[in-house]
C-alpha positions in Angstrom: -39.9 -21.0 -34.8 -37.5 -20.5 -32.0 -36.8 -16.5 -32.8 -38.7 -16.3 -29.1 -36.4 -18.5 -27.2 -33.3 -16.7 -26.0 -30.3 -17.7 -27.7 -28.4 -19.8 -25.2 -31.3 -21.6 -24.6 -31.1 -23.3 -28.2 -27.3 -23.9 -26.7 -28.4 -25.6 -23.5 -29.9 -28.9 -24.6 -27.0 -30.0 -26.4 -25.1 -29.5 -23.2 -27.8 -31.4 -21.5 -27.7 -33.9 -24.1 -24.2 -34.5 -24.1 -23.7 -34.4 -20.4 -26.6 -36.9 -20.0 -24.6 -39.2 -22.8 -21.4 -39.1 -20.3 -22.7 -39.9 -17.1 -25.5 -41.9 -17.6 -23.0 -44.9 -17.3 -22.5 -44.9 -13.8 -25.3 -45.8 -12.2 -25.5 -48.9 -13.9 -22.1 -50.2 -13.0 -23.4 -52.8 -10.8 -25.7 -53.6 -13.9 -22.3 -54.8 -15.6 -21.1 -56.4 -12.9 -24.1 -58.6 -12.5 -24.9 -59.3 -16.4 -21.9 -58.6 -18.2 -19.4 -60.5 -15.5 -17.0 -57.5 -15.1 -14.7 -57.0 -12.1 -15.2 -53.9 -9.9 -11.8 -53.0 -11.2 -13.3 -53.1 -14.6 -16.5 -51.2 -14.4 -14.3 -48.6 -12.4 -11.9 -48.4 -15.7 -14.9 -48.2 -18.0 -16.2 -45.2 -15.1 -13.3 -43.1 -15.4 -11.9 -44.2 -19.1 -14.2 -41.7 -20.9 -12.0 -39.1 -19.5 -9.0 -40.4 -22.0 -11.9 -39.3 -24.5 -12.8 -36.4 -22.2 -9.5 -34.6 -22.0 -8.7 -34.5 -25.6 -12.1 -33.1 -26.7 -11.5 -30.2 -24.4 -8.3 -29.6 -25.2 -8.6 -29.9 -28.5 -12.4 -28.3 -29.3 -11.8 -25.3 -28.0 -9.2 -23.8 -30.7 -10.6 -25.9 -33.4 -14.0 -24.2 -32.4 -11.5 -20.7 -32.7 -10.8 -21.2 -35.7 -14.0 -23.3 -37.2 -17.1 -21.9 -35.3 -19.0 -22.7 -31.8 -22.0 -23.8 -33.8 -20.2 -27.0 -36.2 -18.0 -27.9 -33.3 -20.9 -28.1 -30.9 -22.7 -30.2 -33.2 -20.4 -32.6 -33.9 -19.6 -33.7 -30.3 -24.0 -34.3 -30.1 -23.0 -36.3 -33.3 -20.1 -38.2 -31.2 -22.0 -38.4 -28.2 -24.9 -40.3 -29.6 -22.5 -42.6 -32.1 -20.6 -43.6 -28.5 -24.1 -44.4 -26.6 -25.0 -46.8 -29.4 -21.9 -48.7 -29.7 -22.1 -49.0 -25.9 -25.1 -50.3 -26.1 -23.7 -52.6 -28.8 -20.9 -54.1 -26.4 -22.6 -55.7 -23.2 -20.1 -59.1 -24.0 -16.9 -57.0 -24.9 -15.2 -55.0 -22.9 -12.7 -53.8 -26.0 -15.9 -52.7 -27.2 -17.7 -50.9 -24.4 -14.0 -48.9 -24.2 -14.0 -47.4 -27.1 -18.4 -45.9 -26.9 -16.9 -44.6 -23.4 -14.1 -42.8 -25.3 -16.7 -41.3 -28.2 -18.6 -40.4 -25.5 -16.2 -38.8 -23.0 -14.9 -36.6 -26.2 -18.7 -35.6 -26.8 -18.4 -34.2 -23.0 -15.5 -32.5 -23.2 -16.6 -30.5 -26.5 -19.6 -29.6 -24.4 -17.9 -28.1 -21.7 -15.2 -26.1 -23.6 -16.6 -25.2 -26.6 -20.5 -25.3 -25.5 -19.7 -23.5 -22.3 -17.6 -20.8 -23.9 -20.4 -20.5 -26.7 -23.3 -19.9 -23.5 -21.2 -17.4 -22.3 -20.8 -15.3 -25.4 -24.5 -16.0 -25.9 -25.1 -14.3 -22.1 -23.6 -10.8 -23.2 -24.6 -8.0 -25.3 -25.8 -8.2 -28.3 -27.6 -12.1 -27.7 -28.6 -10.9 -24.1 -29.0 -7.4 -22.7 -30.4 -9.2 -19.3 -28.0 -11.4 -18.1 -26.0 -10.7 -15.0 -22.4 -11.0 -15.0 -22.5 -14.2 -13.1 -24.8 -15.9 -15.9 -22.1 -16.5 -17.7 -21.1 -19.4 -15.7 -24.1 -20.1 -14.5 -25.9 -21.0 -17.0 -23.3 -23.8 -18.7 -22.8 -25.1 -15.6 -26.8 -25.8 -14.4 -27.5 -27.5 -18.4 -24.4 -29.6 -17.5 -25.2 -30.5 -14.2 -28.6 -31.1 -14.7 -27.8 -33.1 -17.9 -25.4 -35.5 -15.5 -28.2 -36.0 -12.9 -31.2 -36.7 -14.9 -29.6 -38.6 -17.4 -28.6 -40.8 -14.6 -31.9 -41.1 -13.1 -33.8 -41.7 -16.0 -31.2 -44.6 -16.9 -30.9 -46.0 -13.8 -35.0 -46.4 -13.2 -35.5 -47.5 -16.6 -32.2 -50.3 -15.7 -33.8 -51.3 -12.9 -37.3 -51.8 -13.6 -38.0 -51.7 -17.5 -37.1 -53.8 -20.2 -33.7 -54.6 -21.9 -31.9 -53.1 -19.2 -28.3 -52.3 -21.0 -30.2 -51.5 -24.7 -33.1 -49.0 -24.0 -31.0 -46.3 -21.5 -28.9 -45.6 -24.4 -32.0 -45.6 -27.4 -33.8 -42.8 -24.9 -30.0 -41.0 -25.1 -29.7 -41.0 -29.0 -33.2 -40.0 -29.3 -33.3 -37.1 -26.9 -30.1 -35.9 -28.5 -31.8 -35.8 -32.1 -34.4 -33.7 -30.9 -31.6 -31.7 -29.4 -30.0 -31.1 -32.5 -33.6 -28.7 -34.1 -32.9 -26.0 -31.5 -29.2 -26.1 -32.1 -29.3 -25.3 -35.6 -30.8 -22.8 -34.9 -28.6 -20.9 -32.6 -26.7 -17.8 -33.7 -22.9 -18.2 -34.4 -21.2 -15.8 -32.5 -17.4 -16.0 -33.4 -17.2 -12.6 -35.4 -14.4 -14.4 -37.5 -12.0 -17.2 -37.5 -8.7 -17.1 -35.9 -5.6 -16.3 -37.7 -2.6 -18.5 -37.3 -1.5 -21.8 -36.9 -4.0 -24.3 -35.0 -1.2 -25.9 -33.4 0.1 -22.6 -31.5 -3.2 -22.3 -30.5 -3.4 -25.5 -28.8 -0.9 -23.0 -26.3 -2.9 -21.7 -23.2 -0.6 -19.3 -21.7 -2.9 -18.4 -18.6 -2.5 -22.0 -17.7 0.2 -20.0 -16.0 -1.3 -17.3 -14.9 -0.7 -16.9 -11.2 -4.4 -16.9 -10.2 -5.2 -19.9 -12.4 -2.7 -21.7 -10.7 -2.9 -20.7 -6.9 -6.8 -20.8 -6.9 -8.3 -22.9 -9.6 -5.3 -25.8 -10.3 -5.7 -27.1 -6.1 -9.3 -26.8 -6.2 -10.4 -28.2 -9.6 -9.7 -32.3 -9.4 -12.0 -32.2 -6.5 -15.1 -31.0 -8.5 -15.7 -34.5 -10.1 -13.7 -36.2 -7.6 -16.4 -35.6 -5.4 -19.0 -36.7 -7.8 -17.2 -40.0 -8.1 -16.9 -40.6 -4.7 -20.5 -39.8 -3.8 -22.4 -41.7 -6.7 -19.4 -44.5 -7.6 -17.6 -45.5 -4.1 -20.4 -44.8 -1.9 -22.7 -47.6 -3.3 -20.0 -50.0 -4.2 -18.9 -50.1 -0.1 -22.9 -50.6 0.8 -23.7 -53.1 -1.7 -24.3 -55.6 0.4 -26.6 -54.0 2.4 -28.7 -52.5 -0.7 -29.1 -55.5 -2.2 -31.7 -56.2 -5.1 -32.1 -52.8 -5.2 -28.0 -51.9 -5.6 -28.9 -50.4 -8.8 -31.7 -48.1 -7.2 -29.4 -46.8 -4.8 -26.5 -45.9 -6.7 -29.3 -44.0 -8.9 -30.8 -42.8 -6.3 -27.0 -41.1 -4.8 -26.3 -40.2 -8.4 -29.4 -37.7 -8.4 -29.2 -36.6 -5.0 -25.6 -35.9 -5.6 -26.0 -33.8 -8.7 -29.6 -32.3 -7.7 -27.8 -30.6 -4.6 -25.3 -29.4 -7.0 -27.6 -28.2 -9.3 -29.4 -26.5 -6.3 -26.7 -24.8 -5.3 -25.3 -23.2 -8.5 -27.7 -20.5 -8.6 -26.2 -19.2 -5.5 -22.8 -19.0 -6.2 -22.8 -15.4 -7.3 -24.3 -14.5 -3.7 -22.4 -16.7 -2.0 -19.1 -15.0 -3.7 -20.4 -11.4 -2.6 -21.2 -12.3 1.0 -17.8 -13.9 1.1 -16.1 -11.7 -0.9 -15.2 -13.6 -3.5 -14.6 -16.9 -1.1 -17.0 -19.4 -2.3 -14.3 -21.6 -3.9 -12.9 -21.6 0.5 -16.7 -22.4 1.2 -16.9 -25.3 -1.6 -13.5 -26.6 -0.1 -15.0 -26.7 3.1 -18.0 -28.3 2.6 -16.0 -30.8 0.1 -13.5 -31.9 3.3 -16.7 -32.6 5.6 -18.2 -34.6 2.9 -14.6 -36.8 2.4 -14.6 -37.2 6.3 -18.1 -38.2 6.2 -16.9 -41.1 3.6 -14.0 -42.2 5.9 -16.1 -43.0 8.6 -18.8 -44.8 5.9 -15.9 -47.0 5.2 -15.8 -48.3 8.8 -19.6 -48.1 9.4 -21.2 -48.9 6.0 -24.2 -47.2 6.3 -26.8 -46.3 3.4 -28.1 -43.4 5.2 -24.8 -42.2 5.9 -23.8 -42.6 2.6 -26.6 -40.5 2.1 -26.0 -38.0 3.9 -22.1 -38.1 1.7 -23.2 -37.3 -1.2 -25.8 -34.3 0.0 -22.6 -33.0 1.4 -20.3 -33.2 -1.8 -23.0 -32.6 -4.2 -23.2 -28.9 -2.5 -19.6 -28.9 -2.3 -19.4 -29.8 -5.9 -22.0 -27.0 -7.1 -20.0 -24.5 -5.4 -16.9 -25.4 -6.6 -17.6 -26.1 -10.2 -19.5 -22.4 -10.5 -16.9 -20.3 -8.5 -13.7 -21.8 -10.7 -15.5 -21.0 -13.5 -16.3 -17.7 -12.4 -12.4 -17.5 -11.8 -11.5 -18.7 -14.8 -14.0 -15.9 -16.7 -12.5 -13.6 -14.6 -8.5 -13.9 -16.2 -9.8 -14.7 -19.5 -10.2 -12.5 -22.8 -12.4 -13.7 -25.5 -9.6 -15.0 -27.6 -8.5 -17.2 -24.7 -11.8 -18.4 -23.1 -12.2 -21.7 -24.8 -8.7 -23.0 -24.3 -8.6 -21.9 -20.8 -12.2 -23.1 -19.8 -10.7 -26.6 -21.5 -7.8 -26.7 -19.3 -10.2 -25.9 -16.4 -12.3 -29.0 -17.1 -9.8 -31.0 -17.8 -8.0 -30.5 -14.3 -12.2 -31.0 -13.1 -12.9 -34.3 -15.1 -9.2 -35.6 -13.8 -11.0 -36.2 -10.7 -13.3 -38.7 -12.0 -10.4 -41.0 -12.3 -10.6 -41.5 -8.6 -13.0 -44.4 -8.2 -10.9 -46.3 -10.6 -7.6 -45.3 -8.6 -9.2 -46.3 -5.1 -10.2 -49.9 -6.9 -6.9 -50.5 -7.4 -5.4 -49.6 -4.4 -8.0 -51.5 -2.5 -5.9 -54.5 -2.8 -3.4 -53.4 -0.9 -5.3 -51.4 1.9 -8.6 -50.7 3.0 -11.1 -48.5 2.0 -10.9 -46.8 5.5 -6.9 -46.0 4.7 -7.6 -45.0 1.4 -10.1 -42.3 1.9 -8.2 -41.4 5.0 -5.5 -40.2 2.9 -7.7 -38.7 0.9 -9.2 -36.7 3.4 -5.9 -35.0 4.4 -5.0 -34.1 0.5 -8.3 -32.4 0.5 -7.3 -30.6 3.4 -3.8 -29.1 2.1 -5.7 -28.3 -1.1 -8.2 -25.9 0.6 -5.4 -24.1 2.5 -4.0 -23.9 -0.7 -7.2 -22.5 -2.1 -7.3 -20.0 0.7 -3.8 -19.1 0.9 -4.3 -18.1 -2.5 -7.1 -16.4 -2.7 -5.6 -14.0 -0.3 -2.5 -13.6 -2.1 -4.5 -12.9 -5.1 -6.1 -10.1 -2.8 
């Protein structure tokens, strides 16, 4: 039935899938603040707790996927992903509750981006593929993740907004699309050849965590890959609220999809991008993700929805960029035997980002937003000439 499709194809949906299951949240934190009662600073903790989830299931899934398979590993963080969408659609009235879905669900991401990505890019070389490029490696985990984060979040946002049951069905249209996820899946080759020898626990060890392009290039950069996506679909709509009104929940959608569409966008260009800059795109995704930081400190003065915008067009390229080229750096230092545990570490440092709408809430009391993402703005900046000091080091 599926001998046609190529083999990472029958991959990608449960990235999409499991993606979708992570992010989907977000645009409806205004939903819990409006029917469930939750503070700002609580919706902000259930945005970012999911990487407590997130962090282990990367760090973790890639050697168990070593030494157990791609394939069962893969399938049990669909499994977790669509057991931690049901019981948050079980918890509206307790917070204790919608905690513990958000950490299922954050461990159902991180299995997807270390072991699913690692999987896609065995699936991309000889013998699954004889086509691919060298760049699809990367490419291609990236997009069904990406894409899985912005149209999950549209679909649940709309249906949030304007259909029925408004914290229930988002999360019934999750656990269904997963299942049907699931029939491709099973049907994708296994390609780990044979299981690693040793200990698990030594392999939990990622020596080229060290590794002097990892840590000059990829450790400044990497926070700001989801950082940016939390700042363009989580701040930006909180500071405009007032002026969005009934149709809050719209807008943060709206931001979400934009944000994540431009990223999306964007990915397919990387490769070029890295020849015609010879091999700067991560500088380039720097760049862009400084402007878009800037453009939110002076959103936090003006408030404007159209400049908000504008934001998260800016950081949604900056984030395509980025999250592409560090994988593409990451490939480049890593063996077979160490791509899982290193692409973990790589998304952990990514997804560590995502904490920064819940760290700006909490600050907020004692500053303004202004401040806040004024600072910001001048870490980004010593990060990309970090980035670029590195890179030509590395040269």
């Amino acid at each position: 039935m599926f001998s046609r499709i190529p083999a990472w194809l029958r991959v990608a949906p449960a990235l999409f899938v499991m993606a979708w299951g992570g992010n989907h949240f977000t645009p409806l934190l205004h939903l819990y603040e409006q029917i469930g009662h939750y503070t700002t600073l609580d919706v902000n903790l259930l945005l970012g707790l999911y990487v407590l989830g997130l962090i282990p299931g990367l760090l973790l899934a890639g050697p168990i996927s070593d030494h157990r398979g791609r394939k069962p590993v893969t399938i049990a963080g669909v499994l977790l992903s669509i057991a931690g969408n049901a019981v948050i659609a079980a918890g509206l009235g307790n917070l204790v509750v919608l905690c513990a879905g958000r950490l299922l669900a954050g461990v159902g991401v991180g299995i997807a981006m270390a072991v699913g990505t690692s999987w896609i890019k065995e699936l991309s070389s000889r013998p699954f593929d004889t086509r691919a490029d060298a760049a699809a490696g990367a490419r291609r985990p990236s997009l069904a993740l990406t894409l899985g984060f912005g149209l999950g979040a549209g679909v649940s946002g709309v249906l949030a907004q304007w259909g029925p049951f408004p914290a229930l069905v988002p999360y019934g249209i999750h656990v269904l699309v997963s299942a049907l996820a699931l029939v491709p899946l099973a049907a994708a080759p296994e390609t780990l050849a044979a299981p690693a020898r040793g200990s698990l626990w030594r392999d939990l060890r990622v020596p080229l965590a060290g590794h002097a392009r990892f840590v000059r290039v990829v450790l400044p950069a990497a926070p700001w890959i989801f950082g940016a996506a939390g700042l363009a679909y989580a701040v930006m709509p909180q500071l405009v609220a007032d002026k969005t009104g009934s149709l809050s929940l719209a807008y943060a959608t709206l931001l979400t999809v934009l944000t994540l569409g431009t990223g999306a966008l964007v990915q397919p260009l990387v490769k070029r991008l890295n020849e015609l800059t010879h091999g700067r795109a991560m500088v380039v995704g720097m760049a862009l993700m400084l402007a878009g930081v800037l453009l939110a400190v002076i959103n936090a003065r003006m408030l404007s929805p159209v400049l908000a915008l504008v934001a998260a067009l800016t950081l949604g390229a900056a984030y395509g960029i980025c999250i592409v080229a560090g994988l593409i750096e990451v490939q480049r230092i890593a063996g077979p035997e160490d791509l899982a545990g290193i692409t973990g570490v790589y998304y952990s440092l990514a997804y560590a980002g995502f904490l920064l709408p819940t760290v700006l809430a909490a600050f907020a009391a004692l500053t303004t937003y202004t401040v806040l993402l004024a600072v910001l703005a001048v870490l980004c900046a010593a990060c990309l000439a970090l980035v670029s000091r590195g890179l030509r080091r590395a040269a």
